[in-house]
N, C-alpha and C positions, 0 to 999 in steps of 0.2 A: 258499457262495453258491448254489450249485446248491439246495442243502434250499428255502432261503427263495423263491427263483424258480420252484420245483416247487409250491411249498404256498398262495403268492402266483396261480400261475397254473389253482390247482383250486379253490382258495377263495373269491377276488375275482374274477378274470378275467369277464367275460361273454364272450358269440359274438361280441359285436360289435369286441372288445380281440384285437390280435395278441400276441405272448406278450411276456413281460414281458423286462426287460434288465437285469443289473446292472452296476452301477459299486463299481466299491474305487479311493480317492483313497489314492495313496503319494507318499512322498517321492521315490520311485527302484524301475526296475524291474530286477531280478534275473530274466536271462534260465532261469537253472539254475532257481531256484524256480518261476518260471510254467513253463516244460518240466512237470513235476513234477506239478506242480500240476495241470495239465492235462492231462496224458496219455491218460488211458482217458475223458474228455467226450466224448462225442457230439451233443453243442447247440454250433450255432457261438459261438465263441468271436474274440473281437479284444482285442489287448493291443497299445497304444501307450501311449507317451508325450505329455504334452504341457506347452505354459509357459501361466502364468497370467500376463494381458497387464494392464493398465490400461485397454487399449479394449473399452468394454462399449456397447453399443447403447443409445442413451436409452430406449429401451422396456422395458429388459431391469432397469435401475438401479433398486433396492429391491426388486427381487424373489429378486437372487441375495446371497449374504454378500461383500465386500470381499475385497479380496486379504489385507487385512489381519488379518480375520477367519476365513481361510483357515490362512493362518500360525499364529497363532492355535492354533487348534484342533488343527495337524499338530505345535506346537511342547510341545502339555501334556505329553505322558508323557516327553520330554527334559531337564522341570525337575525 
């Protein structure tokens, strides 16, 4: 992640853009692998958890994927 948010923030970024963020959607977080994982970063970093709700904002509805198309997509490499 770090590469791509290094290379995203020298390549696209403008002055005007603060620096970039990433996001990785898991199923579950493994406190031993994010330790790890993250050790020796020096870019803030934040790892929580969170639940994918049914209340979505009407303004928000068709611009983001379904719960269901969340599932979905976290469920291909399991079949």
């Amino acid at each position: 992640m770090n590469f791509y948010l290094s290379a995203t923030d020298d390549l696209l970024k403008t002055a005007a853009d603060q620096p970039s963020i990433g996001i990785i959607l898991c199923k579950s977080k493994n406190k031993v692998e994010v330790e790890y994982s993250l050790r020796d970063m020096k870019k803030p970093i934040g790892v929580s958890e969170f639940t994918v709700t049914q209340a979505l904002p009407a303004e928000l509805k068709g611009t983001l994927p379904t719960v269901e198309e969340f599932e979905r997509e976290l469920n291909k490499d399991l079949k």
